[in-house]
N, C-alpha and C positions, 0 to 999 in steps of 0.2 A: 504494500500500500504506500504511496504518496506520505516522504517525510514530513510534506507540511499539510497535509490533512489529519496522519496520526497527531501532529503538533499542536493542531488546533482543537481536536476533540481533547487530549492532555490537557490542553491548557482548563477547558469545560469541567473538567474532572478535577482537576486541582483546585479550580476557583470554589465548588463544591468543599473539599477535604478543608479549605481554609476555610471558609464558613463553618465546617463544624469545628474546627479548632477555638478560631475565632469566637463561641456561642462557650464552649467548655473554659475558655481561659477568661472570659468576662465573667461568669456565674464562680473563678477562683478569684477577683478582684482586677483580670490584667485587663484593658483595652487601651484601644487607641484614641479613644472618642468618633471614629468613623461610624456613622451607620450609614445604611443603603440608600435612605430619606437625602442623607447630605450628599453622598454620590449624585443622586438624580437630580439635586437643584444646583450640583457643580455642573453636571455634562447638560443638561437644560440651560443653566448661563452659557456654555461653551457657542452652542446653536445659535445664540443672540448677540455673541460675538462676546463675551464677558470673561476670561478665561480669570481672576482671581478676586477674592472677596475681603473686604475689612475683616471680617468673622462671619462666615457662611450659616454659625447658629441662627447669627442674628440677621440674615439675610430671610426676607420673606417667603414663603413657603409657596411652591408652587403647582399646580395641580399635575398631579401624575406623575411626580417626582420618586415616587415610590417604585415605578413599574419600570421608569427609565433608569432609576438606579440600579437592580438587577439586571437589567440588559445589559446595559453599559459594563458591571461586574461580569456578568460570563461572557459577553461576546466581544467586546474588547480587551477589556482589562484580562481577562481569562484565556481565551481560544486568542483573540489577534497578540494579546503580547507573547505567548507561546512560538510563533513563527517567527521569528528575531534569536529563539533558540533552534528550531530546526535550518534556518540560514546558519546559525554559527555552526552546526554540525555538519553542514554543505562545505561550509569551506575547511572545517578543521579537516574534513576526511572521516572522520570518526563515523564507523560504521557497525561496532561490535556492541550488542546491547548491553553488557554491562557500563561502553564508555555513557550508552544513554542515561540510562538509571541515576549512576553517580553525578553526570555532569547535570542532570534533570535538576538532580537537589542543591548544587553548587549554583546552578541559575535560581533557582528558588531561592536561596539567599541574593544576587546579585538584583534579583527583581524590585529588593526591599528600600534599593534606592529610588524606585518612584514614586513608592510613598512620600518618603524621605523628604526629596527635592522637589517633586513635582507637586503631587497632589495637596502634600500639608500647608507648604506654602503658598499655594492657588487659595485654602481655604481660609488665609488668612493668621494659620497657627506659626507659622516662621517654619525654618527648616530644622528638622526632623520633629516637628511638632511640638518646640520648645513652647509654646504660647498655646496650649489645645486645652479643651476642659480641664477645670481641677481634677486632681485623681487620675488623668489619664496620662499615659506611659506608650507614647506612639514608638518611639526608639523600641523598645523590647518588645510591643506588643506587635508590633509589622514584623519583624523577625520570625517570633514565632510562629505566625499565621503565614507567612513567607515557604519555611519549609516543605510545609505537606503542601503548596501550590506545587511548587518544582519535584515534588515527588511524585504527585501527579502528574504530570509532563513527562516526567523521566517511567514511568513505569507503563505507559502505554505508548513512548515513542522504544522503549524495548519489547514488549510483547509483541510491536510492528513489525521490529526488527528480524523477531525468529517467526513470521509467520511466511 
């Protein structure tokens, strides 16, 4: 199968694995202060040409922001940023599914800088979320929600590999 069809359903799958991480390590005290609410009235500003906010809490609420934040979460953020790993495995050469597996979860970490840079500071929290909810711990809590992304990536860009 197509490294970057496996890449992109991986990505679906791991977007998934982070969300239940994500759900398990908020109910132990960790988040990010990210919910799906504030995805969707980020990539909703994006479509209106708005790409960063004073404090996106305090940004008005917008109808359907709920629905486009889950889209946005799996099919971009999930499945499209997935393919920028099966590209790097097009060029590394890398073709034996343990390199997938491993390098799946080493990009799962590497991902954790769009939270980082990108999206926190769009939301108006600074970068790596130094300015995000009280309580919230965007540094450790993208990290951890990070991994099983790229494990997901990596375990069905290898099951591709031997099939």
């Amino acid at each position: 199968m197509n490294s970057f069809v496996l890449a992109y359903v991986g990505g679906i799958v791991g977007a998934v694995l982070m969300d239940i991480t994500e759900t398990l390590a908020a109910r132990a005290g960790l988040t990010s202060g990210v919910s799906v609410a504030l995805v969707g009235r980020w990539a909703l500003g994006l479509l209106r040409g708005q790409l960063s906010h004073d404090d996106i809490a305090r940004s008005p609420a917008r109808p359907g922001e709920v629905r486009m934040g889950w889209a946005f979460h799996l099919l971009v953020g999930g499945g499209g940023v997935a393919l920028l790993y099966a590209a790097f495995l097009q060029v590394a050469g890398w073709t034996l599914p343990a390199h997938r597996l491993w390098g799946g979860v080493a990009f799962g970490v590497a991902t954790s800088l769009l939270p980082w840079l990108l999206l926190l500071p769009a939301f108006g929290w600074g970068w790596f979320g130094r300015r995000g909810p009280r309580g919230s711990n965007a540094l450790l809590a993208s990290t951890i929600s990070h991994l099983p992304y790229g494990l997901g990536v990596g375990v069905v860009m290898a099951l591709g590999a031997r099939l």
